[in-house]
C-alpha positions, 0 to 999 in steps of 0.5 A, spaced: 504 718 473 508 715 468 513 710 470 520 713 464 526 710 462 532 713 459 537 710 455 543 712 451 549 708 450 553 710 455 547 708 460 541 710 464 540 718 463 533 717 467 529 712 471 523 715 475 516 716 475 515 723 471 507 726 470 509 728 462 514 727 458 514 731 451 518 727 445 520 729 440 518 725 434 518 725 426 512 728 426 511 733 431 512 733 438 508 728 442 505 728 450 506 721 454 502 722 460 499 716 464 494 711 462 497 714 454 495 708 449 501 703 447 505 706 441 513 706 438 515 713 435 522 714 432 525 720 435 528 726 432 534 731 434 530 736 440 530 735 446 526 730 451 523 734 456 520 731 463 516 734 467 514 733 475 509 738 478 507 742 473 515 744 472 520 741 467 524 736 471 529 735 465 532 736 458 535 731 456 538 733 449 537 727 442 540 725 437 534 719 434 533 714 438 526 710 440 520 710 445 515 706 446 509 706 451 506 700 453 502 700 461 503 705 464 511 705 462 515 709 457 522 706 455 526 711 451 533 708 448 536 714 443 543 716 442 545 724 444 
């Protein structure tokens, strides 16, 4: 599990643990599963999809915005 947080400007739109999370990024999407190496990516208009036990747990839809990955820990700020 990877520990995931999500923030808009209007305030958190997820904060758990999740087994995948696929970003869309300028260059194509991206998975962030645990143990992924740390990076920063800007993110393009798609959605964010979430995935708990195999199954997507959440969609949650993106403007831009940015994530990064550093121990285990994903934080993404984006605006929707």
């Amino acid at each position: 599990m990877i520990k995931t947080e999500i923030i808009s400007y209007n305030g958190s739109l997820y904060n758990g643990d999740s087994n995948l999370v696929v970003l869309p990024t300028k260059t194509g999407e991206i998975g962030i599963m645990k143990n992924h190496e740390a990076i920063i990516t800007q993110l393009q208009e798609v959605n964010i999809l979430i995935y708990h036990d195999k199954k997507i747990d959440k969609s949650i839809p993106v403007k831009s915005g940015f994530a990064e990955v550093v121990n285990n820990k994903l934080i993404v700020t984006i605006s929707q």
